[in-house]
C-alpha positions as CSV (number, residue, x, y, z in Angstrom):
1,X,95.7,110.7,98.2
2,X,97.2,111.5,95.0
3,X,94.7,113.1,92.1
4,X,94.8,112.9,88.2
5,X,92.4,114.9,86.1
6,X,92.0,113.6,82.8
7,X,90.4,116.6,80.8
8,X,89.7,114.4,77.4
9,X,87.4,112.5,79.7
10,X,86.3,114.4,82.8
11,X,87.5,112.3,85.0
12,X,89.1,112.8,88.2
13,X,91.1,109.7,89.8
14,X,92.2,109.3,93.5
15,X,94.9,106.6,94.6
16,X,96.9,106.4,97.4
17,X,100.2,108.1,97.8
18,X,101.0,106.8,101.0
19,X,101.3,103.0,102.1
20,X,98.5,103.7,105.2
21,X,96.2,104.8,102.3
22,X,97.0,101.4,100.6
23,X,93.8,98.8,100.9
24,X,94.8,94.9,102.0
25,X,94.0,94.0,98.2
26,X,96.3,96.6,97.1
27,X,98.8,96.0,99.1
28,X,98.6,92.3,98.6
29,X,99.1,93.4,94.4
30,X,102.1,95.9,95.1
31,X,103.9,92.3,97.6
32,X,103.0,89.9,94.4
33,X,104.9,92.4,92.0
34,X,107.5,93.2,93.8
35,X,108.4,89.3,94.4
36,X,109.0,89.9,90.4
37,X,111.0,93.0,91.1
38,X,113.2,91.3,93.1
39,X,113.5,87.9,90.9
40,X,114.6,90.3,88.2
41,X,111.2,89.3,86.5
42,X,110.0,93.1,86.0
43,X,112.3,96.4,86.1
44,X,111.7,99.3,88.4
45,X,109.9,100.9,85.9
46,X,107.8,98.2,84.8
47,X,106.9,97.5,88.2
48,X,105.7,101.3,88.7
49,X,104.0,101.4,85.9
50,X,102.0,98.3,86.8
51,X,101.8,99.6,90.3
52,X,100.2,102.8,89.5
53,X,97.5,101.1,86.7
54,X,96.6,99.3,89.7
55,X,96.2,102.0,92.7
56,X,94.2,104.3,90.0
57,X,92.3,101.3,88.7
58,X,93.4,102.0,84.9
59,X,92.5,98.8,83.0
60,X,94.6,98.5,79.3
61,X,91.6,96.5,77.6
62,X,92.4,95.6,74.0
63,X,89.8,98.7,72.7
64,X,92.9,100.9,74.1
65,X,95.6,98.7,72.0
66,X,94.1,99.4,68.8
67,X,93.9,103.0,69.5
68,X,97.3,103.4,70.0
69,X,98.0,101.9,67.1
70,X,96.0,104.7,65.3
71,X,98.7,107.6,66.8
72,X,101.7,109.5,66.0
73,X,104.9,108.4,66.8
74,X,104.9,111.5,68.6
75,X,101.7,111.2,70.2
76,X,103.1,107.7,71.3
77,X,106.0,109.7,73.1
78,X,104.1,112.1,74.5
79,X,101.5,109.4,76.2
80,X,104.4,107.2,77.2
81,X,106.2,110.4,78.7
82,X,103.0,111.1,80.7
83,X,102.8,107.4,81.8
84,X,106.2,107.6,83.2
85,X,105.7,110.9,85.1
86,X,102.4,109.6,86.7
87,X,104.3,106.5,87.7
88,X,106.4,108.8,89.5
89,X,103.5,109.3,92.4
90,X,104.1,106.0,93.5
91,X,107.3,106.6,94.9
92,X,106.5,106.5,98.2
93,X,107.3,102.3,98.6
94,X,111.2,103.6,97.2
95,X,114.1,104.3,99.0
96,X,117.0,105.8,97.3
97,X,120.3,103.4,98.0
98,X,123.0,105.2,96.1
99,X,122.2,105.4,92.4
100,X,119.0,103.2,92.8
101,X,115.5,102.8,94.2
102,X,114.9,99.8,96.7
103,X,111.9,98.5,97.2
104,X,111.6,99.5,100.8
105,X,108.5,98.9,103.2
106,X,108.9,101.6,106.3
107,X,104.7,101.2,107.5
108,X,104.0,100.4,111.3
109,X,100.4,100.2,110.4
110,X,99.2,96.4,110.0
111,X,97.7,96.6,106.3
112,X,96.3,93.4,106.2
113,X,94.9,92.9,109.8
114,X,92.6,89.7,108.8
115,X,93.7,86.8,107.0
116,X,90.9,83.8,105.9
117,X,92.7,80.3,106.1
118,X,90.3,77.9,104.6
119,X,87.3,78.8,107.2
120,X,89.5,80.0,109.8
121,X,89.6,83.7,110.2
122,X,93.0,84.9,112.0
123,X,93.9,88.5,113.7
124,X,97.2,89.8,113.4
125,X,98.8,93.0,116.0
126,X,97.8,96.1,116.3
127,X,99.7,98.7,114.8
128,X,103.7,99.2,115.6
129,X,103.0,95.7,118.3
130,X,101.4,97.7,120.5
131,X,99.5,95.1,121.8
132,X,101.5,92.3,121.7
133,X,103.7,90.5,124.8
134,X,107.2,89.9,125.7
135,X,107.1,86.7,125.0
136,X,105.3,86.7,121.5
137,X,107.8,89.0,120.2
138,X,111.0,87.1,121.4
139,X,109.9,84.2,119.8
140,X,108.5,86.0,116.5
141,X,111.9,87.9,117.0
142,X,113.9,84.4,116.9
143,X,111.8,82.7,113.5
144,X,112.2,87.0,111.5
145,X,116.0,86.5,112.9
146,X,116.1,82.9,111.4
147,X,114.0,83.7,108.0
148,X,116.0,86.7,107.1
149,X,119.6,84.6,108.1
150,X,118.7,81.3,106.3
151,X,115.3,81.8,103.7
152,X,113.8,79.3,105.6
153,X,110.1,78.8,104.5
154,X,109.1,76.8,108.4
155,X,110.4,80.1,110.3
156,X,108.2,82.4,108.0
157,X,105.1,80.1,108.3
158,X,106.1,80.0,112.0
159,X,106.9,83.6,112.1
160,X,103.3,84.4,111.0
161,X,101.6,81.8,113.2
162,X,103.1,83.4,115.9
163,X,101.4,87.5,115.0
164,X,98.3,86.0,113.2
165,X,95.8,83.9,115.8
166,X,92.0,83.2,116.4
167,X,90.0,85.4,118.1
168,X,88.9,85.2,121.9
169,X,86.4,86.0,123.2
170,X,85.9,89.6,124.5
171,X,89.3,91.6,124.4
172,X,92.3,91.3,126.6
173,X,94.6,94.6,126.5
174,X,93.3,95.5,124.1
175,X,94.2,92.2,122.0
176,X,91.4,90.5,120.4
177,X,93.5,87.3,119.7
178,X,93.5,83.8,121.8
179,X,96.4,84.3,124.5
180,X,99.9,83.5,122.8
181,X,101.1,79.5,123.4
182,X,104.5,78.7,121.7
183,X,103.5,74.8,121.1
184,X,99.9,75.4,119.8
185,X,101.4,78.5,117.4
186,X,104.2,75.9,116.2
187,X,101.6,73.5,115.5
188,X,99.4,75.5,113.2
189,X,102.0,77.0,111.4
190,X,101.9,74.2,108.6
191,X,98.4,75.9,108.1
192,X,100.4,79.4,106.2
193,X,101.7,77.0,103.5
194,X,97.9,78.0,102.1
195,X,98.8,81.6,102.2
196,X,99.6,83.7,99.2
197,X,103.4,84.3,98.9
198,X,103.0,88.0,99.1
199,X,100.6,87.9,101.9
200,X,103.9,86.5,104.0
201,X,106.2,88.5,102.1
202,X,104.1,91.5,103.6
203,X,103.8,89.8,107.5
204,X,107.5,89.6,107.7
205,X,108.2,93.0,105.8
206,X,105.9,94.4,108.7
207,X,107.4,92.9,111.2
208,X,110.6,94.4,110.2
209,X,109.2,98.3,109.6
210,X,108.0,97.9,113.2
211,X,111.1,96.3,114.8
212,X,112.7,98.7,113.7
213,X,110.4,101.4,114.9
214,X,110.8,101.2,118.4
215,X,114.8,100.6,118.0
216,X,115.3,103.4,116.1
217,X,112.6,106.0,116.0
218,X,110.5,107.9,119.2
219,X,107.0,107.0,120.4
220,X,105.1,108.8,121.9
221,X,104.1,108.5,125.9
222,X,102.1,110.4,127.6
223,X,102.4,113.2,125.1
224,X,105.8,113.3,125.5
225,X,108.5,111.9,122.4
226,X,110.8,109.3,123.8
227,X,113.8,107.2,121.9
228,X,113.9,103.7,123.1
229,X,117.7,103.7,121.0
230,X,120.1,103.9,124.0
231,X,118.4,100.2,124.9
232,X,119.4,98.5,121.7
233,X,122.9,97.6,120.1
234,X,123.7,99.9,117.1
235,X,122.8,99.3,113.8
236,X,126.6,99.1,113.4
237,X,126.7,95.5,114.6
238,X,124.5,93.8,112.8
239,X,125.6,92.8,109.1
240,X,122.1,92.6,106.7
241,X,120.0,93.1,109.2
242,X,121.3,90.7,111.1
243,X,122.8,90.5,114.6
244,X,126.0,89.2,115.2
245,X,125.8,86.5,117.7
246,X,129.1,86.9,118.3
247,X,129.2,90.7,120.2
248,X,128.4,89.8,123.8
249,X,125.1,91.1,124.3
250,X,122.2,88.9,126.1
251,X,120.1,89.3,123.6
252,X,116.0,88.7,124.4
253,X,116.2,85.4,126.6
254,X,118.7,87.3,129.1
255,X,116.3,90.6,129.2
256,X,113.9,88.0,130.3
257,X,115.5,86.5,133.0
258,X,117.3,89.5,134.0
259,X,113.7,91.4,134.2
260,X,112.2,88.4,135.8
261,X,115.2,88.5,138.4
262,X,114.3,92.2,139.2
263,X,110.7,90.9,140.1
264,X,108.9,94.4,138.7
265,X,106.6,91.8,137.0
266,X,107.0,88.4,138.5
267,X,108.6,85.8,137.4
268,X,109.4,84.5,134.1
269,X,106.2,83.1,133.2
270,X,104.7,86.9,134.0
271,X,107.0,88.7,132.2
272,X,106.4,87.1,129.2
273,X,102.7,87.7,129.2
274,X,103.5,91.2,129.7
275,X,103.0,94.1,127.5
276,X,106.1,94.6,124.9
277,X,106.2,98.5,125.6
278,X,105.2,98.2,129.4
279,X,108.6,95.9,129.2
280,X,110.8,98.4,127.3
281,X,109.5,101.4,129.5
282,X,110.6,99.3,132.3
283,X,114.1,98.7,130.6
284,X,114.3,102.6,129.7
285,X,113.3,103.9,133.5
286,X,116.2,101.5,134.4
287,X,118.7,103.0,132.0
288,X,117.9,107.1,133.1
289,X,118.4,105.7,136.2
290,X,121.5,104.1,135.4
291,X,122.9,107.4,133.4
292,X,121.7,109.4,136.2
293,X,123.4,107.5,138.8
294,X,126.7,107.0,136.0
295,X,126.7,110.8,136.4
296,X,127.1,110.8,140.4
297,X,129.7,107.8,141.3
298,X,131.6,108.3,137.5
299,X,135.0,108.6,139.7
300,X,134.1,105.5,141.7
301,X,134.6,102.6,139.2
302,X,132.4,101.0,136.8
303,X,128.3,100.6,137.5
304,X,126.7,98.0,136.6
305,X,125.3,98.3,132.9
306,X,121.6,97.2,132.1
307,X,121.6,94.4,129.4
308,X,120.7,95.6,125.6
309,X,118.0,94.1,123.4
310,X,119.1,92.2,120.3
């Protein structure tokens, strides 16, 4: 947490400095302004100004107004210099891009794990989709692919009926949610038109911090790190964040039926109720394998290549 001490008053303030330290109500204020960051509404300054009020619960009340009114012009300068520096600690939602600072959201960690539709309470993933299945993600895969291509408000509401469901009862791996159906999820996705803008904004900014997680970055099994990289197409392919449909690769519905061919799980139906991570261990065993075998029969022609993710 980061700490000011104001000496004038005594008082010693804690707010977060990281996004995990960040409460669902914060986080929900730091999505609503930076829609207005990104509409141009606010500047980055303004918007870390407001943003560190906020997370150290400073309230300007009109009191405060009149006292400013009563300093120096270089007493104004000084505060306002001191204003800007402390607005500086909440650079941790900023990624430097060049000569700027982009909002960025890099968290894995579901912030807001609970959302209250009407009198419906729904449960979203665990952290980084560790519990989710195969399935749920290729299809929340398909409306983030869709939402970030076309700004399509349906694949967002879909998008988030898809991670956020009702809860079952007991736990199933782990999973406190109702077992993913595609129809009944398509159906209650008119339901997110009630949710806050920058409650969705932050769903599908998740979804991307954590999609990009296990494509890129190393988890950790069995207190070992592993990259899960060499099963995904390169960055380099993809324009905006976007995959190009035009490169060749299977892309999600071909892992499934080339998984579901290999039997490990069972058929198609299985595979897609099983574990995401159980799925893309499976998929990196294959490709050792694969590079281990590439290694022995290299002068013998071309091996058969495992199919990469989307």
């Amino acid at each position: 947490m980061n700490v000011i001490e104001i000496p004038e008053t005594g008082k010693r303030i804690e707010y977060p400095s990281t996004w995990e330290e960040c409460t669902p109500s914060q986080v929900q204020y730091i999505f609503r302004e930076a829609d207005r960051l990104l509409t141009g509404d606010i500047d980055p300054l303004e918007f870390r100004i407001r943003i560190f009020y906020h997370l150290a619960g400073i309230i300007h009340q009109k009191k405060h107004q009149h006292k400013e009114r009563l300093l120096t012009e270089e007493q104004q300068r000084i505060k306002y210099e001191n204003i800007i520096r402390a607005s500086e600690t909440v650079g941790f939602m900023f990624q430097k891009q060049g000569n700027q600072l982009i909002f960025k959201f890099d968290c894995i960690r579901n912030l807001i794990p609970r959302l209250k539709i009407n009198h419906r309470v729904l449960h979203g993933p665990a952290e980084a989709f560790f519990n989710i299945t195969f399935g749920e993600y290729r299809v929340a895969y398909d409306y983030y692919i869709r939402f970030v291509r076309d700004h399509d408000e349906n694949d967002l509401n879909n998008l988030c009926s898809v991670l956020y469901r009702p809860a079952r009862s007991g736990t199933w791996n782990d999973d406190i949610r109702i077992e993913f159906n595609p129809y009944e999820c398509c159906r209650q996705a008119k339901l997110f038109h009630k949710v806050a803008p920058e409650v969705r904004s932050f769903i599908v900014s998740w979804f991307g911090a954590c999609d990009n997680y296990f494509k890129t970055g190393q988890i950790e099994i069995d207190g070992r790190l592993i990259s899960l990289a060499p099963l995904f197409r390169n960055a380099d392919s993809e324009t905006n964040g976007v995959p190009d449909a035009d490169t060749g690769e299977l892309g999600l519905t071909g892992i499934l039926m080339s998984v579901a061919d290999n039997g490990t799980f069972g058929p198609v139906s299985e595979v897609e109720k099983t574990n995401l991570y159980t799925v893309l261990l499976k998929l990196y065993q294959w490709h050792l394998e694969h590079k281990r075998l590439e290694k022995i029969y290299n002068k013998h022609g071309k091996l058969e290549t495992i199919p990469k993710l989307l």
